[in-house]
N, C-alpha and C positions, 0 to 999 in steps of 0.2 A: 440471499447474498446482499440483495439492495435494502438499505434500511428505508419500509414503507413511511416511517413516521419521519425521514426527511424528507423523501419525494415530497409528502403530504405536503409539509413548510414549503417545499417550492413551489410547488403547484400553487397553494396560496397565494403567498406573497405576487408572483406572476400572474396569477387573476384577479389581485388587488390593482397590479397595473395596469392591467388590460381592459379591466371596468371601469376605470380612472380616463379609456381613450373613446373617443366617441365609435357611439355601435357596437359596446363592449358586448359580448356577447353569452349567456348566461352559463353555454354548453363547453365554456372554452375552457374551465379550470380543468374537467375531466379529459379535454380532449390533450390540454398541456401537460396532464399528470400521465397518460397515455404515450404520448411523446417522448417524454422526459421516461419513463421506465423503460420504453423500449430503448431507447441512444444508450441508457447505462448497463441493460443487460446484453448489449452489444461488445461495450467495452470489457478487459478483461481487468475486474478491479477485485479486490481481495477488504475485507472489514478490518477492525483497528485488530481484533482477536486473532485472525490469522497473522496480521502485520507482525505483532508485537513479539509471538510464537516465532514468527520465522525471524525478528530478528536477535533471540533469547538464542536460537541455535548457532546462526553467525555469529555471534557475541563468545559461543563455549566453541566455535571451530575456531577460530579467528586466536582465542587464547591458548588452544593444543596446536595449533600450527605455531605460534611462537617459542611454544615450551620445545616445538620437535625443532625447528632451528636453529635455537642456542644448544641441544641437544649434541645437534649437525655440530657446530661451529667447534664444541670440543671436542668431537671425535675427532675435525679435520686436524685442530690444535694439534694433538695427540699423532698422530699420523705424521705430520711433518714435522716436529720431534723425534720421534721416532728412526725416520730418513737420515735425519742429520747425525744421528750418533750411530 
């Protein structure tokens, strides 16, 4: 679920920092790339592929619930016509 090749870039970049501070310590990038996996596969996050899937499905509900409300709207039309005569 988590993309290893970003943890990777963070983990990086964050041991670039931390060896930039004094008493950087050598064992630290694995320990923050350790860190940083577990906090994310804590959280409840989905990749851009399910993203984009679930929002292709709302996209074709979101357009059949419009069709079925104008659908509504002339039946009610129709109905209260109807009354009247």
């Amino acid at each position: 679920m988590i993309n290893q090749a970003f943890l990777q870039g963070l983990s990086d970049q964050l041991g670039q920092l931390m060896s930039k501070a004094p008493g950087g310590n050598a064992n630290l990038q694995g320990q923050i790339q350790g860190v940083l996996q577990g906090a994310f596969s804590k959280m409840d996050l989905v990749n851009r592929e399910e993203f984009d899937a679930q929002s292709a499905v709302l996209a074709r509900t979101r357009a059949k619930l419009e069709a079925l409300e104008s659908q509504l709207s002339v039946l009610e039309s129709r109905i209260e016509q109807a009354d009247k005569q």
